[in-house]
VEXTI-759520 format. One line per 4 residues: their letters; for each residue x, y, z of N, C-alpha, C. Coordinates in Angstrom, 3 decimals, decimal comma, padded with zeros to 6 digits. Layout:
VEXTI-759520
A = X Y Z X Y Z X Y Z | ...;
This chain:
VEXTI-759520
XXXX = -018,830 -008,293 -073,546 -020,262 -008,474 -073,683 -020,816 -007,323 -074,511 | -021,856 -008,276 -075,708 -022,369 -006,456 -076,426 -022,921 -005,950 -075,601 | -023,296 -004,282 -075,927 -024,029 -003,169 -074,665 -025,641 -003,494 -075,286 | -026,139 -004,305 -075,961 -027,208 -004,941 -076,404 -027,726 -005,464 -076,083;
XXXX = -026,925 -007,144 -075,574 -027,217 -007,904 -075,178 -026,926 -007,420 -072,857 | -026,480 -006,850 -072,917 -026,596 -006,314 -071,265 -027,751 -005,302 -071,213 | -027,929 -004,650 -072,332 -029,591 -004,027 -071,765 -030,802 -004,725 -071,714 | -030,519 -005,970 -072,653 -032,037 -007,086 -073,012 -031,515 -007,933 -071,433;
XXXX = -030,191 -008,405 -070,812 -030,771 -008,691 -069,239 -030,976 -007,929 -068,138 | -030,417 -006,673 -068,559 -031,401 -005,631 -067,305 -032,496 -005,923 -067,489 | -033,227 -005,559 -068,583 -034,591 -005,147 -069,316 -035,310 -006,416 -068,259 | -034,638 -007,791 -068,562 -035,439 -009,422 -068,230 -035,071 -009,214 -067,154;
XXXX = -034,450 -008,498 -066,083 -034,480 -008,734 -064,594 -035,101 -008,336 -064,016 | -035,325 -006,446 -065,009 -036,440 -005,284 -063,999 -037,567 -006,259 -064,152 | -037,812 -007,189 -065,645 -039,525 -007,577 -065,785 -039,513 -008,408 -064,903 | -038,287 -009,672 -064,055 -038,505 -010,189 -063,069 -038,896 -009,968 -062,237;
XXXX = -038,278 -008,641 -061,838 -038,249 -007,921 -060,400 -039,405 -007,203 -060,205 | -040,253 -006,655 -061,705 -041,741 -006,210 -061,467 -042,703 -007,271 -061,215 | -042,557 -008,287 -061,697 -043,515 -009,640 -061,687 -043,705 -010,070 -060,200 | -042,789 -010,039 -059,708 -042,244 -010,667 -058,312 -043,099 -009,786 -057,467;
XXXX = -042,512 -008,050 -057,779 -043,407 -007,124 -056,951 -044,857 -007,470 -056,772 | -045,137 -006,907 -057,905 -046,816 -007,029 -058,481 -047,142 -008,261 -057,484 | -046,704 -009,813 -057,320 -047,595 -010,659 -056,571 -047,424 -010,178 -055,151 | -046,452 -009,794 -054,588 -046,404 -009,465 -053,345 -047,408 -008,551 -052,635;
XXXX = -047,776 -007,352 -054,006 -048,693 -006,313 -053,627 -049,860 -006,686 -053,788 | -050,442 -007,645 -055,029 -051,489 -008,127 -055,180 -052,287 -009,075 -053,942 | -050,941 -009,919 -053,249 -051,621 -010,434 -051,938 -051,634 -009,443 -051,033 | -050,585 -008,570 -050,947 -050,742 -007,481 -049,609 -052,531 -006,840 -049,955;
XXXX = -052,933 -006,727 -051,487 -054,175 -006,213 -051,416 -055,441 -006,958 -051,116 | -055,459 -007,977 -051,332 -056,252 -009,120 -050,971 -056,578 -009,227 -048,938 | -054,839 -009,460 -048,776 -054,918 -009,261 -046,952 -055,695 -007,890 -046,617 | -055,431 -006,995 -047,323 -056,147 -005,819 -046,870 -057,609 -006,354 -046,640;
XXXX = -058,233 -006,525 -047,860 -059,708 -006,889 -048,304 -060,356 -007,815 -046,668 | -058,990 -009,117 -047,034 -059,701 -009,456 -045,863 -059,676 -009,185 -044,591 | -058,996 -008,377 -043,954 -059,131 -007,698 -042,829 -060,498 -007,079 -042,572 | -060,233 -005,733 -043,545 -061,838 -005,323 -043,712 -062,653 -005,888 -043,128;
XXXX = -063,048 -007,580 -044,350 -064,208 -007,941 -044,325 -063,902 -008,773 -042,598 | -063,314 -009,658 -042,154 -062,963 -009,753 -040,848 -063,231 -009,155 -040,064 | -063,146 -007,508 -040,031 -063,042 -006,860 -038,809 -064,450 -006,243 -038,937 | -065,093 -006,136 -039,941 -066,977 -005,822 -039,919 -067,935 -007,101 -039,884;
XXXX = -066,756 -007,869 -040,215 -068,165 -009,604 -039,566 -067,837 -009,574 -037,727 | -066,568 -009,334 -037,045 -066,693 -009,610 -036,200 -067,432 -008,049 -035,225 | -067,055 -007,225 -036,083 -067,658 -005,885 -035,011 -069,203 -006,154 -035,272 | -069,955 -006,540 -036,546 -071,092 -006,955 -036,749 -071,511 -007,918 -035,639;
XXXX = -071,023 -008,634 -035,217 -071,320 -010,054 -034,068 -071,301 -009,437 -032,929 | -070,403 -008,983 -032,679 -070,184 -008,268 -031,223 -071,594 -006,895 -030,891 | -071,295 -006,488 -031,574 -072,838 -005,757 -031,401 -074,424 -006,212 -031,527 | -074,282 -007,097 -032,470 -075,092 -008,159 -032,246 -075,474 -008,610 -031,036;
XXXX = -074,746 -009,571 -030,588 -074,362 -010,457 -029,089 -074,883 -009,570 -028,084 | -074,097 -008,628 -027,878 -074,053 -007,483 -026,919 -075,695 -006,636 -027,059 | -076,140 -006,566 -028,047 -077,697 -005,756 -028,172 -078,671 -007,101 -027,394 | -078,419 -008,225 -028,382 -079,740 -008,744 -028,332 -079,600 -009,963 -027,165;
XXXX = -078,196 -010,472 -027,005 -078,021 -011,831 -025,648 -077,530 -011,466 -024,795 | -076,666 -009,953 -024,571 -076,223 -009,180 -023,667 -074,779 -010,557 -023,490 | -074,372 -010,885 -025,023 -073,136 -011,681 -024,371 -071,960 -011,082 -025,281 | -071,206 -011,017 -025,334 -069,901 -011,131 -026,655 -068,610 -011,875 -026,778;
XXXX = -068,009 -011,738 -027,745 -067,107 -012,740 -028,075 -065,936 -012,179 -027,704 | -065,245 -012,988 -026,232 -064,101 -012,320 -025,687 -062,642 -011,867 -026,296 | -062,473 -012,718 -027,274 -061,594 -012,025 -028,008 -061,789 -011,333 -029,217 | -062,826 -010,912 -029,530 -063,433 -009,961 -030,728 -062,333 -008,397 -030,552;
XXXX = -062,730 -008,021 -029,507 -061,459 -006,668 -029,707 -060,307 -006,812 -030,202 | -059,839 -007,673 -029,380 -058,785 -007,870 -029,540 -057,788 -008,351 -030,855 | -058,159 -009,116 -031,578 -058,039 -009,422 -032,795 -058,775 -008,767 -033,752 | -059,719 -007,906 -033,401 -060,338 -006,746 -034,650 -058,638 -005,295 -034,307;
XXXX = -058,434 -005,322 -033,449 -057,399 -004,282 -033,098 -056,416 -004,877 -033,791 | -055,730 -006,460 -033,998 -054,974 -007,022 -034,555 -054,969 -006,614 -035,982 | -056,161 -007,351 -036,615 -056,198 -006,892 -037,837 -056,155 -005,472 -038,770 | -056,633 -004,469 -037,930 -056,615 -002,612 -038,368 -055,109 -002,373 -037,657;
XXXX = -054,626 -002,981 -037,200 -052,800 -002,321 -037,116 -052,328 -003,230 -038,696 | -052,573 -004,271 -038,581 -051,998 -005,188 -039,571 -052,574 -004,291 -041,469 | -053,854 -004,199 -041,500 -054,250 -003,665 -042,444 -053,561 -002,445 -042,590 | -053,480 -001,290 -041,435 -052,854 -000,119 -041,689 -051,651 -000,081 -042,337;
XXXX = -050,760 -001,167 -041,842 -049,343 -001,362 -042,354 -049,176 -001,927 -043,545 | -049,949 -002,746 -043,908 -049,968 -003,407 -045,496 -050,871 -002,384 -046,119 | -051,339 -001,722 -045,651 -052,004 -000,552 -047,313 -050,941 000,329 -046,891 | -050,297 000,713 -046,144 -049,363 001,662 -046,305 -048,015 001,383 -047,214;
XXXX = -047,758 000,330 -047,482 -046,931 -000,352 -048,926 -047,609 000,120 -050,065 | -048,810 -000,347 -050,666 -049,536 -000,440 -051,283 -049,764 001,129 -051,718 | -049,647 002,178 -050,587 -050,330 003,521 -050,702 -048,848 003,838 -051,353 | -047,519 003,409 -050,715 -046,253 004,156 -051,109 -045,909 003,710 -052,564;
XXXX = -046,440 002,333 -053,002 -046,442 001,959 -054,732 -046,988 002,667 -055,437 | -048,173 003,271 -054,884 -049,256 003,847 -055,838 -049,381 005,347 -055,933 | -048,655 005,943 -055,184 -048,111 007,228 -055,274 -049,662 007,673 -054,602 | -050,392 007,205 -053,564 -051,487 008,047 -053,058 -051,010 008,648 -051,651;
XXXX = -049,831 008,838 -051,529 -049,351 009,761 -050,061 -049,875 011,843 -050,795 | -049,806 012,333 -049,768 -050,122 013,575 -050,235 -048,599 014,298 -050,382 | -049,029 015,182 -051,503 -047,467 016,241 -051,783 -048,218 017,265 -052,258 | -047,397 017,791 -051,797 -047,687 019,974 -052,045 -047,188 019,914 -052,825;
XXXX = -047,830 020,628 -053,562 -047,441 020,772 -055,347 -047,593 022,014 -055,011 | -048,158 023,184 -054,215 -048,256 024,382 -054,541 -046,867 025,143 -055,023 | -045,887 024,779 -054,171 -044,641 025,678 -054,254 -043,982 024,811 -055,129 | -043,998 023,569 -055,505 -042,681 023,084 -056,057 -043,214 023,187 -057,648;
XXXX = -044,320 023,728 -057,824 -045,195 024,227 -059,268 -044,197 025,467 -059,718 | -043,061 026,314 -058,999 -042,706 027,112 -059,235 -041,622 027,129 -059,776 | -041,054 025,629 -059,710 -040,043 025,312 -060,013 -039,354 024,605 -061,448 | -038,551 024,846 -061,726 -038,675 023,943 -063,620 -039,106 022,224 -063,379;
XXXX = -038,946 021,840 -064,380 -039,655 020,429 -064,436 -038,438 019,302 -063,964 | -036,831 019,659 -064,134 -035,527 018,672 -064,198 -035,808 018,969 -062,544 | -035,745 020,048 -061,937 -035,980 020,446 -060,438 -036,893 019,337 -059,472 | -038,542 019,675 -060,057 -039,319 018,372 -059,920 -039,199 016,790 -059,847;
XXXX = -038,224 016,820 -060,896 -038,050 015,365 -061,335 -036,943 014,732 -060,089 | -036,069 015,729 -059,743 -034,831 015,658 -058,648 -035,963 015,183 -057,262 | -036,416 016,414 -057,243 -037,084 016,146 -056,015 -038,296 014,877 -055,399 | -038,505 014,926 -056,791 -039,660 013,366 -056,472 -038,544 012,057 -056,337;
XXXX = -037,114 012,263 -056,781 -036,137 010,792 -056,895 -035,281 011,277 -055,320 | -035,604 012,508 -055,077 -034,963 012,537 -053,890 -035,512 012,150 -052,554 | -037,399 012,118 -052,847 -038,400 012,324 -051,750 -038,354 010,191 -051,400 | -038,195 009,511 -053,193 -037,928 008,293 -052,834 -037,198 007,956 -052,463;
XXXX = -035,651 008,435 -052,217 -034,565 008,114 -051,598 -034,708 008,007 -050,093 | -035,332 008,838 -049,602 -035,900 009,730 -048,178 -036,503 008,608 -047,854 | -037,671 008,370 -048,453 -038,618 007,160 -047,937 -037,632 005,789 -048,363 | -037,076 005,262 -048,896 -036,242 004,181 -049,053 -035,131 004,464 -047,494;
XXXX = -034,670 005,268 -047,385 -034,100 005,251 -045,613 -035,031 005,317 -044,548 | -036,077 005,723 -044,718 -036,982 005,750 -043,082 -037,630 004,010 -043,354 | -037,921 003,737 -044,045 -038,252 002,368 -044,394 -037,292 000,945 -044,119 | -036,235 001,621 -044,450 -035,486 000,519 -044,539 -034,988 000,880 -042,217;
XXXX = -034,887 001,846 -042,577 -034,371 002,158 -040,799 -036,061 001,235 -040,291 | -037,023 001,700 -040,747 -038,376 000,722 -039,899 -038,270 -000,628 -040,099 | -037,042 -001,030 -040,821 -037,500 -002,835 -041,407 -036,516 -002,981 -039,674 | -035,256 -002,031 -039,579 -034,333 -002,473 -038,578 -035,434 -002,936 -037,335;
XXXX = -035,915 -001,360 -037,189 -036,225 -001,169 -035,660 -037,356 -001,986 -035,476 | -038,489 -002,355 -036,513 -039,166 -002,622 -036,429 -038,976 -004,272 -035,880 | -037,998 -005,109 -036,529 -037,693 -006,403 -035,657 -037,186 -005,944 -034,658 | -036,613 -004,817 -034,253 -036,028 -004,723 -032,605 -037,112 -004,489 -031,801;
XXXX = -038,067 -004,251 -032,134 -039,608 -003,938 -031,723 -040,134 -005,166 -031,167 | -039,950 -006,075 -032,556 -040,623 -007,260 -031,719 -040,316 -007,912 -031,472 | -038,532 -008,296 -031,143 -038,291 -009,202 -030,257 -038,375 -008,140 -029,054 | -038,226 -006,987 -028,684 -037,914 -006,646 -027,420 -039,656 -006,973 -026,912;
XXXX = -040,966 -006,794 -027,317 -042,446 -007,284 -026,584 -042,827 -008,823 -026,755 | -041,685 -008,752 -027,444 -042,176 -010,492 -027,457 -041,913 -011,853 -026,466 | -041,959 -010,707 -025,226 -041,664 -011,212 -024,166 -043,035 -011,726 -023,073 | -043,868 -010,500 -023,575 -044,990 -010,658 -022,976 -046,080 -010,924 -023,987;
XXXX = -047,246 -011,529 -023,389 -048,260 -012,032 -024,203 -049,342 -010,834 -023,942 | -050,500 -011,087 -024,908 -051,963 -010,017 -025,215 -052,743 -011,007 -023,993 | -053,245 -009,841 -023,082 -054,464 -010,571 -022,378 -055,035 -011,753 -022,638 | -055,668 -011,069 -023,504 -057,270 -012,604 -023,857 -056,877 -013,565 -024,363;
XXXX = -056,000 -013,360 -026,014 -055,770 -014,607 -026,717 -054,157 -014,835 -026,493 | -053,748 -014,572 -025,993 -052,700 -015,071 -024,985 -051,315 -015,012 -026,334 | -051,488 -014,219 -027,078 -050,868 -014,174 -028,617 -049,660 -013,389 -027,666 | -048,571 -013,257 -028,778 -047,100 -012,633 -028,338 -047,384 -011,122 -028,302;
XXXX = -047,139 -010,271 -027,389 -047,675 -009,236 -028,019 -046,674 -008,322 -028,849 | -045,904 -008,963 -029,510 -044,977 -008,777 -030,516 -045,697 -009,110 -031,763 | -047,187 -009,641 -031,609 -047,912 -009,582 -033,233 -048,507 -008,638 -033,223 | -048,658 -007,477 -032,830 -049,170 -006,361 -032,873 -048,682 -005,789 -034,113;
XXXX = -046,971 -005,977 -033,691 -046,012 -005,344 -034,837 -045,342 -005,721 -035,694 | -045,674 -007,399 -036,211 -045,402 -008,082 -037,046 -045,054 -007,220 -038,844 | -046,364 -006,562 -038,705 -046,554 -005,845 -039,950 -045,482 -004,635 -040,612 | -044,688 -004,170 -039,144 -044,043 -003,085 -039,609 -043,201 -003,796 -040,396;
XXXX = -042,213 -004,427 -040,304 -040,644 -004,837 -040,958 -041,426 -005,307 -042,176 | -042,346 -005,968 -042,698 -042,668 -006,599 -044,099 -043,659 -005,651 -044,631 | -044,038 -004,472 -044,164 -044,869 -003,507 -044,946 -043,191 -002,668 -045,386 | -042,309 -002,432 -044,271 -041,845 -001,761 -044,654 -040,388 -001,924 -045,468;
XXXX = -040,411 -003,251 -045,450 -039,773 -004,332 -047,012 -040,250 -003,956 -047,897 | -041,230 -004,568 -048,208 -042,505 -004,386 -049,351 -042,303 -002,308 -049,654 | -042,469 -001,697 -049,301 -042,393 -000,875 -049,148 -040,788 -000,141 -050,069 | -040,017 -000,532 -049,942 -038,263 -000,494 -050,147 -038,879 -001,184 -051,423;
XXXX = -039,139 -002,183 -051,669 -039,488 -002,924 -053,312 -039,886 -002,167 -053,775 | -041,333 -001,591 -053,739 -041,696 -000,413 -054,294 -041,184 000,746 -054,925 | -040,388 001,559 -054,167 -039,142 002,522 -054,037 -037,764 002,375 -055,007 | -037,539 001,101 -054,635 -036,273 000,639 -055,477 -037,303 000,375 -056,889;
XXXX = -038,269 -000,214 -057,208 -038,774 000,002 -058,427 -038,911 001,290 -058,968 | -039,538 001,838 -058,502 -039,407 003,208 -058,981 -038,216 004,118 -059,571 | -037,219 003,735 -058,517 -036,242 004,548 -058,991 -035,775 003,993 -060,116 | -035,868 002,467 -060,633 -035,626 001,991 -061,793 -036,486 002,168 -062,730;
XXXX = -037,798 002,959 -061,988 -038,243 003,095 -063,763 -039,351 002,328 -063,860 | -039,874 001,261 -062,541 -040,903 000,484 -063,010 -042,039 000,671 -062,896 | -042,487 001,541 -061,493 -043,627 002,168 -061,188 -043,889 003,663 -061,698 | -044,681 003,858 -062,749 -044,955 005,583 -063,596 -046,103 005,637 -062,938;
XXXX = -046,278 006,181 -062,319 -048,174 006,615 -061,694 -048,304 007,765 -062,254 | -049,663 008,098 -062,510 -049,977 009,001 -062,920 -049,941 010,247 -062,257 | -050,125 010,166 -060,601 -049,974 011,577 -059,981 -048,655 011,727 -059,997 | -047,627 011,377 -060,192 -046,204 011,743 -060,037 -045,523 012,354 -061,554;
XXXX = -046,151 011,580 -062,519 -046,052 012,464 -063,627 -046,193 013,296 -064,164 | -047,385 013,678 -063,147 -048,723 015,000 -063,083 -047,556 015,803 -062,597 | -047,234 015,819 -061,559 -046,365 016,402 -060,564 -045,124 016,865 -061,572 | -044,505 016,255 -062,108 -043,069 016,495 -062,830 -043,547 017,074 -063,987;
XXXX = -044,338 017,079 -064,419 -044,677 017,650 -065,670 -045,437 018,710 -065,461 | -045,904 019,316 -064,024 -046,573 020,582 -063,908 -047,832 020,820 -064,318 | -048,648 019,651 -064,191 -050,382 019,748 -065,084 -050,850 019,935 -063,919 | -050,334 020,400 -062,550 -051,411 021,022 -061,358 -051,477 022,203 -061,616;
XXXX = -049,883 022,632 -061,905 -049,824 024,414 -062,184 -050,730 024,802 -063,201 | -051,037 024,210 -064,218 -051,709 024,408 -065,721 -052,952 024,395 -065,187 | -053,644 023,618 -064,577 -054,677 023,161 -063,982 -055,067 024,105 -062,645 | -054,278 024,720 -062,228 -054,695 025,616 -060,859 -054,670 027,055 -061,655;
XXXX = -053,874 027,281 -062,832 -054,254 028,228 -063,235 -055,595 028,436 -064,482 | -055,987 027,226 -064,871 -057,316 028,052 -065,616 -058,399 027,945 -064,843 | -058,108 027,255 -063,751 -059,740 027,359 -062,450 -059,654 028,551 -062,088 | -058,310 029,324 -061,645 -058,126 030,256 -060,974 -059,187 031,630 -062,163;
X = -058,858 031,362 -063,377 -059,409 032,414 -064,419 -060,542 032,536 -065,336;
């Protein structure tokens, strides 16, 4: 096979494999949205109810609690694509730039094992509560934790993109290329 024609089907698999991502994250961002808006129409009602008929809607907690575990776990994909987790740049500013570059492919390696260990445990999670049901809406209470194993799939996609090269964010480039150090030193002067 030419070494030509095997880089033009890497090239057409990563663009598969980004295309594919991208919709997964694009709905994970949407579910976010609607959680949100879900969980401020129903806390909106419930305070409502509760001020002015002294009544509320018995399963309003309960499924507003549903949705902010569920939201937490799908923007936390979303946060690990987009490179908005926090990193100390103070000390690793001290370091050459090939150093940097190690350490940001090493920090994704790191998170590609605690992730992929949360996709395990996280189904051992919920078959082991999915024994018992939620009070009110009588749901498994193994949907509490639905979200971990497919945030933290989604999550591994992300990661494995990256390390191929598909996700460049701008704070991570910032980071490897040392424009905090450049940047902390002319504020400093």
């Amino acid at each position: 096979m030419d070494q030509g024609k095997g880089e033009d089907i890497v090239k057409g698999l990563l663009r598969i494999y980004e295309k594919i991502t991208d919709c997964i994250f694009l709905f994970l961002d949407h579910f976010c949205r609607c959680m949100i808006l879900y969980m401020t129409i129903i806390v909106f009602l419930q305070v409502v109810l509760r001020s002015l008929f002294k009544m509320n809607i018995p399963w309003g907690e309960e499924t507003v609690l549903l949705a902010m575990v569920w939201m937490t776990f799908a923007s936390m994909s979303i946060g690990v694509k987009e490179e908005v987790h926090i990193r100390i740049e103070f000390f690793m500013a001290k370091f050459p730039k090939t150093v940097r570059r190690l350490v940001v492919v090493f920090g994704n390696l790191v998170l590609l094992l605690v992730n992929g260990l949360m996709v395990g445990y996280g189904i051992s999670l919920i078959q082991f509560t999915g024994i018992s049901k939620l009070p009110v809406t009588g749901l498994s209470s193994a949907a509490v934790f639905y979200l971990i194993p497919v945030s933290a799939a989604t999550s591994c996609l992300a990661l494995l993109g990256k390390l191929f090269g598909l996700y460049k964010m701008k704070s991570e480039e910032d980071f490897v290329e040392g424009v905090y150090e450049e940047k902390a030193l002319t504020e400093e002067g």
